[in-house]
C-alpha positions, 0 to 999 in steps of 0.5 A: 963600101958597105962598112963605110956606109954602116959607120956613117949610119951610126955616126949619123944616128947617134949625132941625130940622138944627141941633137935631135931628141928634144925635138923628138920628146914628147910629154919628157920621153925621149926615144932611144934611136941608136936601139931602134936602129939596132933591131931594124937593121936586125930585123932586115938581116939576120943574128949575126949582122944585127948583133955586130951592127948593134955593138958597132953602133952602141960602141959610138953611143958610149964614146959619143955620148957621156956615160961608162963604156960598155954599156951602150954596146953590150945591149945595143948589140943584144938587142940586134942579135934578137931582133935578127933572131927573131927574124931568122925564126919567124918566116914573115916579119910583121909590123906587129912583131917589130912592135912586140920585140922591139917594145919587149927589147926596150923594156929589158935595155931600159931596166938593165940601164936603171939596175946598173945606174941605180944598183940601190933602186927600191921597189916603189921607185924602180916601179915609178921608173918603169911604169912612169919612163921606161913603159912609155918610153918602150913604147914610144921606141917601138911605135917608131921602129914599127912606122920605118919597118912599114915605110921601108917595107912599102918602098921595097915591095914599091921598087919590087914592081919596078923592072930594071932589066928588060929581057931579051927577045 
């Protein structure tokens, strides 16, 4: 049951990327919500579930989405092993530190992206693509995995003071 509900997640994620990221824009920077996902279900697991989910769900952004095949799935699954890795190192997880790893995550996704579609790419240009796109746009990724960390932390640690079990007398 919970494999089904991870492949609807990401079947649902990368259909809400592809329909929904003109909506999502703002000033031409699109997110990147398959990676977001990808460190936000490493950052609440651990390594290895961050790692398998990435390449589940970079998997179904290449054969979704057009493009080459292998891509997709090789940095989604890298970045949910190191968002879990980090998790896994760090005892607390802040809204600071998904900011820092998902923004360092975004930037090396976004670069290993352009070297492999540009191999050819000089410096004054790969510099107007990382400080004009991909800059912003790690950012941007970033702000949003931090605002779902916050908003899932919350209603965890909200349902925490629920009790749904009463003791025996």
């Amino acid at each position: 049951m919970i494999i089904a509900l991870q492949i609807a997640l990401c079947l649902g994620t990368v259909v809400a990327q592809a329909t929904l990221s003109a909506m999502l824009a703002i000033n031409g920077i699109y997110p990147d919500l398959c990676l977001v996902l990808a460190c936000l279900f490493g950052f609440f697991t651990n390594e290895y579930k961050g790692f398998l989910f990435g390449l589940m769900v970079g998997l179904f952004q290449d054969l979704l989405a057009p493009g080459g095949v292998g891509i997709n799935m090789i940095l989604k699954g890298l970045a949910g092993g190191l968002a879990g890795m980090t998790a896994h190192t760090i005892s607390t997880v802040t809204t600071l530190a998904v900011i820092i790893v998902t923004l360092a995550l975004s930037l090396g996704c976004g670069l290993a992206s352009l070297i492999m579609a540009y191999p050819e790419l000089d410096g004054p240009e790969a510099f107007r693509a990382i400080s004009g796109i991909l800059g912003p746009q790690g950012l941007y990724n970033s702000l949003l995995a931090a605002g779902f960390f916050w908003f899932t932390h919350t209603l965890r640690d909200s349902w925490g003071m629920v009790h749904f079990t009463q003791e025996r007398r």
